[in-house]
OpenMM code with the backbone's topology and positions (N, CA, C; nanometers):
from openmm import Vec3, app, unit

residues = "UNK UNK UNK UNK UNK UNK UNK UNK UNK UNK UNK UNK UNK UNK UNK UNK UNK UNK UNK UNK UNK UNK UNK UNK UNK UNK UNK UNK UNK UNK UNK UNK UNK UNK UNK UNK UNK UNK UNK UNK UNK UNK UNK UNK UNK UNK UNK UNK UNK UNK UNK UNK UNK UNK UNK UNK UNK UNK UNK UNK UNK UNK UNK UNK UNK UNK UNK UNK UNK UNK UNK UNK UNK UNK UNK UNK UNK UNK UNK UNK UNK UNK UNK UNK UNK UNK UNK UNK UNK UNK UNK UNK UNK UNK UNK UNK UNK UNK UNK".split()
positions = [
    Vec3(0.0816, -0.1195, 0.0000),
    Vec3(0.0000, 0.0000, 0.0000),
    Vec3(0.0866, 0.1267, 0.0000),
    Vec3(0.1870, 0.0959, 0.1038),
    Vec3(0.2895, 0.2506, 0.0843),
    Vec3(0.3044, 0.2768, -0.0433),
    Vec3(0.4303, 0.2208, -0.1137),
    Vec3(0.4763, 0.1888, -0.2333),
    Vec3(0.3554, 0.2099, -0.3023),
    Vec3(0.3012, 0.1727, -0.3264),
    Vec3(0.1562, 0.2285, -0.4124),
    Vec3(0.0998, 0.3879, -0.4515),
    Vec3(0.1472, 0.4589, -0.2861),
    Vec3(0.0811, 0.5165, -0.2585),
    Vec3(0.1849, 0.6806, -0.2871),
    Vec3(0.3185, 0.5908, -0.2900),
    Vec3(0.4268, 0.6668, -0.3262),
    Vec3(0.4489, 0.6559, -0.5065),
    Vec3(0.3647, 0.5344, -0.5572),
    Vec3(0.3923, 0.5615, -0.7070),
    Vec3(0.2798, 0.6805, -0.7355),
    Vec3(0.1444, 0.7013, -0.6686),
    Vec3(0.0647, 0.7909, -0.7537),
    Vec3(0.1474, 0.9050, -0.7373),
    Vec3(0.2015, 0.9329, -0.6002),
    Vec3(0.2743, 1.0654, -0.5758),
    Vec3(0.3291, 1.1235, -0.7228),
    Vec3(0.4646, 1.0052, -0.7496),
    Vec3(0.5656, 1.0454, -0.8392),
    Vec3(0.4877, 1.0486, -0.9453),
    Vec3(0.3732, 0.9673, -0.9844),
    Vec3(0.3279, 1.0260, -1.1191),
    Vec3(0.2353, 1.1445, -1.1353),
    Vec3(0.1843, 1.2217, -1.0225),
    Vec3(0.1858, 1.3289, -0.9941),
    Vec3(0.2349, 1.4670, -1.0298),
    Vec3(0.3853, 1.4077, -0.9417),
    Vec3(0.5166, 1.5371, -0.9697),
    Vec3(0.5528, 1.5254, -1.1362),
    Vec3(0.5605, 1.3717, -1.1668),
    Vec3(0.6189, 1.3982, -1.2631),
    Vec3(0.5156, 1.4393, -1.3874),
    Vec3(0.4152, 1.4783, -1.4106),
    Vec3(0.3288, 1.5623, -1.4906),
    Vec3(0.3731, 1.7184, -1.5156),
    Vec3(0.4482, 1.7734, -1.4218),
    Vec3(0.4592, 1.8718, -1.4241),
    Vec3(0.6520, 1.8517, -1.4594),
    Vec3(0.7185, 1.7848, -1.4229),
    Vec3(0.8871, 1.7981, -1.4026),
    Vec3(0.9280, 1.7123, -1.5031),
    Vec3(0.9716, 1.7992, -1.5938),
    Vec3(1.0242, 1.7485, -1.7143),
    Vec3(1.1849, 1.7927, -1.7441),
    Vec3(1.3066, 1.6624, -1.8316),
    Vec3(1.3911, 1.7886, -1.7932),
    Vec3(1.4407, 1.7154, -1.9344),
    Vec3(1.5360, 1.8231, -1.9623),
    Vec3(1.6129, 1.8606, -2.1265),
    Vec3(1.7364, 1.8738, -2.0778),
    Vec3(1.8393, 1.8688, -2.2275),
    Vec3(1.9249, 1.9033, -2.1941),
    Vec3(2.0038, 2.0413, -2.1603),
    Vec3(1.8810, 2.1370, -2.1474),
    Vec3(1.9235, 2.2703, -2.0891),
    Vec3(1.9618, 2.2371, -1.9504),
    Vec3(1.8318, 2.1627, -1.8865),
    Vec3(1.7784, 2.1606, -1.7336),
    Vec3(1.7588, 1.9960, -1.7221),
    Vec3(1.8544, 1.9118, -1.7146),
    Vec3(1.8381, 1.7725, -1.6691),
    Vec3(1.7903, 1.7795, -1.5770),
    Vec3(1.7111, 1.6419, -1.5695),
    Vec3(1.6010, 1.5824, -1.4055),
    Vec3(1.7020, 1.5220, -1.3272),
    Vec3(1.6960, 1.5775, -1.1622),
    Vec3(1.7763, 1.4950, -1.1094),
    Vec3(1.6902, 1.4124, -1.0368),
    Vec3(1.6924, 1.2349, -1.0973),
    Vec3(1.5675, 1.1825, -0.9694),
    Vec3(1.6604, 1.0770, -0.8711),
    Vec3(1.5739, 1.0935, -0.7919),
    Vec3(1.6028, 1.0357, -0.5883),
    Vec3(1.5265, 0.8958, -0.6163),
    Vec3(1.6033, 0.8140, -0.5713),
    Vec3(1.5100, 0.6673, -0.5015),
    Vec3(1.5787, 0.6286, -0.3829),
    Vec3(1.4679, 0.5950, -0.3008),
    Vec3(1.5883, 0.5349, -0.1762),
    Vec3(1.4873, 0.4228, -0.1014),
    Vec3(1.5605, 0.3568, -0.0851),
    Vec3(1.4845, 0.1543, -0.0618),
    Vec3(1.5361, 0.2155, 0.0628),
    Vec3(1.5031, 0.0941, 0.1578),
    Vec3(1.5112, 0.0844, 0.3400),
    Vec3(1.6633, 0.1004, 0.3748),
    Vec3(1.7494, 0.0424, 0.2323),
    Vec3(1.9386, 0.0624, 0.2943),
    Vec3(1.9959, 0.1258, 0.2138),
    Vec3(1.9192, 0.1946, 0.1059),
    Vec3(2.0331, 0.2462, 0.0195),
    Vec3(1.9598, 0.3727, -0.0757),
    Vec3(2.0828, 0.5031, -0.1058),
    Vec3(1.9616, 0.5872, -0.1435),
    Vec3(2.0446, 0.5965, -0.3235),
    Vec3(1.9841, 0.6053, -0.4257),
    Vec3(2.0266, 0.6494, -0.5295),
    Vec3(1.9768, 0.7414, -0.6293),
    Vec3(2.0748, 0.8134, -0.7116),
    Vec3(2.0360, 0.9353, -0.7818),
    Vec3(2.1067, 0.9244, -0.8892),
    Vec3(2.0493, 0.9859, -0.9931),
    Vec3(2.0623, 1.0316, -1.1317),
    Vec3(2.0374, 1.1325, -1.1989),
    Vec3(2.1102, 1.1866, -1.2826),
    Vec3(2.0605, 1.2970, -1.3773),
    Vec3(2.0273, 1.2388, -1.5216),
    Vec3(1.8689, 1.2496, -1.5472),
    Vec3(1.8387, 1.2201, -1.6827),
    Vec3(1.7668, 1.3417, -1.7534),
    Vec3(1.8175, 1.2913, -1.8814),
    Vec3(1.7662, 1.3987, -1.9260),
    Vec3(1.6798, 1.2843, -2.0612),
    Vec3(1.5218, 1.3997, -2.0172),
    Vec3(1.4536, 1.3148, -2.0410),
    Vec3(1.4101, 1.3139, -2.1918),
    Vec3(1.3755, 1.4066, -2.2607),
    Vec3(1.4179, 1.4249, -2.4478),
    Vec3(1.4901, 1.3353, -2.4910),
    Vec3(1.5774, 1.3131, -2.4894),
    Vec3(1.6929, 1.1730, -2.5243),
    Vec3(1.6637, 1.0464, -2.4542),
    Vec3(1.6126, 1.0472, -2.3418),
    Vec3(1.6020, 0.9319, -2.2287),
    Vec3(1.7340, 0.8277, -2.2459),
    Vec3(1.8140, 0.9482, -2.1844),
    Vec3(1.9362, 0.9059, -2.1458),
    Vec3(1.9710, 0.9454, -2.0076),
    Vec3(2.0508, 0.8270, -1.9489),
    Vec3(2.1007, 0.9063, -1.8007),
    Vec3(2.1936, 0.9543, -1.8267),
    Vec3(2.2464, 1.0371, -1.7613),
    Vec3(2.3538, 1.1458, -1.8170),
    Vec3(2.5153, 1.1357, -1.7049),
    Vec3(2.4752, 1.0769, -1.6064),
    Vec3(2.5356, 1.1115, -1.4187),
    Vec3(2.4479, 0.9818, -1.3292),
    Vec3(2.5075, 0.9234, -1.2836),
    Vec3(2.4048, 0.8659, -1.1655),
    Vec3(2.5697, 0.8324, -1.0462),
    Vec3(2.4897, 0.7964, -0.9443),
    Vec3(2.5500, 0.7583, -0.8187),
    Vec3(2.4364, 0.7378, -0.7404),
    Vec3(2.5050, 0.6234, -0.6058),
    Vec3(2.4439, 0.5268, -0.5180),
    Vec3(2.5327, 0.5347, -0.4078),
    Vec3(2.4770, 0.4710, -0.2784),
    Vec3(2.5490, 0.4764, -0.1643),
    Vec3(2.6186, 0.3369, -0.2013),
    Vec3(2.6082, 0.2576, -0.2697),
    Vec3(2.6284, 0.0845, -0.2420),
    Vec3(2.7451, 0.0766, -0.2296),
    Vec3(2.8920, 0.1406, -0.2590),
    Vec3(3.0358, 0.1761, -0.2394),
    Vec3(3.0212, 0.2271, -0.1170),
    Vec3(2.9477, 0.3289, -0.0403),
    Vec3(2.9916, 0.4095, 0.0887),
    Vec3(2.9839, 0.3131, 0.2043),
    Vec3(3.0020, 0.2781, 0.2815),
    Vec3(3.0211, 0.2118, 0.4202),
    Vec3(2.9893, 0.2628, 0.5290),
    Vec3(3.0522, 0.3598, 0.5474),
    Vec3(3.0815, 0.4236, 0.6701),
    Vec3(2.9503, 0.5436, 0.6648),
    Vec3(2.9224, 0.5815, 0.8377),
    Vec3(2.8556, 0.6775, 0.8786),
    Vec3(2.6772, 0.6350, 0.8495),
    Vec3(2.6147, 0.7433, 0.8776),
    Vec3(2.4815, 0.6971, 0.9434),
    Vec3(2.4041, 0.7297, 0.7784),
    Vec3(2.2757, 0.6495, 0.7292),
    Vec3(2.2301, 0.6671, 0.5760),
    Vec3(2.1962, 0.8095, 0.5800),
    Vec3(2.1901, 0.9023, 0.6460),
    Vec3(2.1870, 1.0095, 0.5885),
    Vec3(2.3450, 1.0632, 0.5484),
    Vec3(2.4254, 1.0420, 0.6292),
    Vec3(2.5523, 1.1055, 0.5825),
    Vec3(2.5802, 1.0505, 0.4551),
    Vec3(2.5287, 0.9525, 0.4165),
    Vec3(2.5702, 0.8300, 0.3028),
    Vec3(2.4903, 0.9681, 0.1661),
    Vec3(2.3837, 0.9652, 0.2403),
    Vec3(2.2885, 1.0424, 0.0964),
    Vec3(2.3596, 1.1683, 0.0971),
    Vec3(2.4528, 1.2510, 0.2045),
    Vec3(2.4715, 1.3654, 0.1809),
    Vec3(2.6300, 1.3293, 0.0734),
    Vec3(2.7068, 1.2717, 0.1178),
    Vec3(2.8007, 1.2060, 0.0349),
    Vec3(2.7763, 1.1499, -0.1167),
    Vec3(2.6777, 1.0802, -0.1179),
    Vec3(2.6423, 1.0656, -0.2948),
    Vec3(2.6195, 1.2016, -0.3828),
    Vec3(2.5180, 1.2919, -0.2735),
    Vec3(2.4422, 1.4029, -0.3533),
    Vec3(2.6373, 1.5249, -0.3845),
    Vec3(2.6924, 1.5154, -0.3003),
    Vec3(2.8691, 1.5502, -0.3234),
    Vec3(2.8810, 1.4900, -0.4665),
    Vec3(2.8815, 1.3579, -0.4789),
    Vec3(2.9730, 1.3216, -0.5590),
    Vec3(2.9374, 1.3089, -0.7247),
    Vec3(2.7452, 1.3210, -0.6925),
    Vec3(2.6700, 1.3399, -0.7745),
    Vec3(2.7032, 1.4706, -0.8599),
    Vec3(2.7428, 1.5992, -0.7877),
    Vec3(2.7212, 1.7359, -0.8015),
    Vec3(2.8921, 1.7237, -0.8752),
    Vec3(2.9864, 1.6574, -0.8004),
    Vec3(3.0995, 1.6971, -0.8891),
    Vec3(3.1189, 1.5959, -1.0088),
    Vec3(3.0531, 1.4952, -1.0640),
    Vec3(3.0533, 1.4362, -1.1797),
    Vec3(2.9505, 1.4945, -1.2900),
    Vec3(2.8356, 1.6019, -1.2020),
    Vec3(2.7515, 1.6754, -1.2797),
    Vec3(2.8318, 1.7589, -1.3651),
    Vec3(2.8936, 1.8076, -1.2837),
    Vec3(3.0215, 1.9691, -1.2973),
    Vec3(3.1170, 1.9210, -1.3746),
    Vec3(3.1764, 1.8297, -1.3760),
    Vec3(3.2467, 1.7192, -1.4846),
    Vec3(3.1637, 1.7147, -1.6244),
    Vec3(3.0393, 1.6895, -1.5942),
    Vec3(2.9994, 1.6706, -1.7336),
    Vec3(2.9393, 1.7887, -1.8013),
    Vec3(2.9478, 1.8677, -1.7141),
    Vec3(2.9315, 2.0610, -1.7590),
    Vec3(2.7738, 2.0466, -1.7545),
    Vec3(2.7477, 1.9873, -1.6674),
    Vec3(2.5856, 2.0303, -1.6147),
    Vec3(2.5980, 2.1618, -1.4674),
    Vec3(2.4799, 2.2560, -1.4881),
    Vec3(2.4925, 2.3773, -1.3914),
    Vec3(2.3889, 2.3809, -1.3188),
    Vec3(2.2729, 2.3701, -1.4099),
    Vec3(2.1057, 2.3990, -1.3393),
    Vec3(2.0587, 2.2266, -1.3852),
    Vec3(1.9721, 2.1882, -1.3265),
    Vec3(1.8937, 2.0568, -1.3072),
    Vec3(1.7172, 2.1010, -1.2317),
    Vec3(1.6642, 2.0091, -1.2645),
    Vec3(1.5040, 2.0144, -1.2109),
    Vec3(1.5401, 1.8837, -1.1237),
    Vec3(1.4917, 1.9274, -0.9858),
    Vec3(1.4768, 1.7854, -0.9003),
    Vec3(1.3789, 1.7236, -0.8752),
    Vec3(1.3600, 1.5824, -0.8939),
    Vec3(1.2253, 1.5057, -0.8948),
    Vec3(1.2834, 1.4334, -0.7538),
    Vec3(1.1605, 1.4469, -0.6532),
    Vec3(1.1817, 1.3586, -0.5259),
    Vec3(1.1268, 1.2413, -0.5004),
    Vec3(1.0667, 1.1971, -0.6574),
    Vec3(1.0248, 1.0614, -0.6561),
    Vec3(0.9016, 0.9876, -0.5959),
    Vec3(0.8557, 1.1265, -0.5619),
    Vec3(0.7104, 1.0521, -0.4786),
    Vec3(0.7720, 1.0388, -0.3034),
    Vec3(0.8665, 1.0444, -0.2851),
    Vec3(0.9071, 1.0949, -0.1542),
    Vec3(0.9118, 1.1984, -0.0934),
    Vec3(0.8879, 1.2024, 0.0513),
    Vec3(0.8369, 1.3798, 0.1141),
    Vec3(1.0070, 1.4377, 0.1050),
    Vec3(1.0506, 1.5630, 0.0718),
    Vec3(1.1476, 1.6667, 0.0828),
    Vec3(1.1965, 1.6778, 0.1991),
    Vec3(1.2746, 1.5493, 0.2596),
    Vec3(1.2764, 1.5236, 0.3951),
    Vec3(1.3393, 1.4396, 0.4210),
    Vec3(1.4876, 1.4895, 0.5436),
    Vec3(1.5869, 1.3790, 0.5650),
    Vec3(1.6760, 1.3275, 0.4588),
    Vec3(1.7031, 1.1798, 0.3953),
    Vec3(1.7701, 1.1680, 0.2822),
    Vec3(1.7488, 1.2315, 0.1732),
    Vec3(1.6381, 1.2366, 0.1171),
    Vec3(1.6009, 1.2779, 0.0371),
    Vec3(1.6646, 1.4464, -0.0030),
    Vec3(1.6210, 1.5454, 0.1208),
    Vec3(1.7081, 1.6384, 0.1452),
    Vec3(1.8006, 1.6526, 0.1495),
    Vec3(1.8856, 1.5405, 0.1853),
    Vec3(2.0565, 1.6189, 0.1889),
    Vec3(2.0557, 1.5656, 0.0518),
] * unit.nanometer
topology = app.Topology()
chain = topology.addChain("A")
for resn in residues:
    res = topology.addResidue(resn, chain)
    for name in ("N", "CA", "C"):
        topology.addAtom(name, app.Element.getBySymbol(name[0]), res)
């Protein structure tokens, strides 16, 4: 029922959050141990950037998500991405998701 209840969410947001390659989508998923992110850009429906905690080890899953969304941002900057639209996936703007 959650999961359910979190897919109408995201198909929701995503009616409105569309992203190009001006403004790639950055979308959030995060299961019970692990949080992951990507930049797609959705015109091409190509991912462009992604990263996951499944390499990090250490520290508590939020430090893990604040560490991906780091490493996310400097492989963005690598690939000469500046501005992005963020999709939170049907998840509340809150805790992992946030950092």
């Amino acid at each position: 029922m959650k999961k359910i209840l979190r897919q109408s969410k995201h198909r929701r947001v995503r009616k409105t959050i569309f992203g190009n390659m001006d403004r790639p989508r950055v979308a959030v998923f995060k299961s019970g141990q692990h949080i992951y992110a990507q930049i797609i850009d959705d015109k091409a429906g190509k991912t462009l950037v992604s990263e996951s905690d499944l390499k990090v080890k250490d520290g508590t899953k939020k430090e893990r998500a604040l560490k991906v969304g780091e490493v996310l941002a400097g492989k963005a900057v690598k690939a000469k991405i500046t501005k992005v639209v963020f999709d939170r996936g049907g998840f509340s703007y809150h805790g992992r998701v946030a950092s």
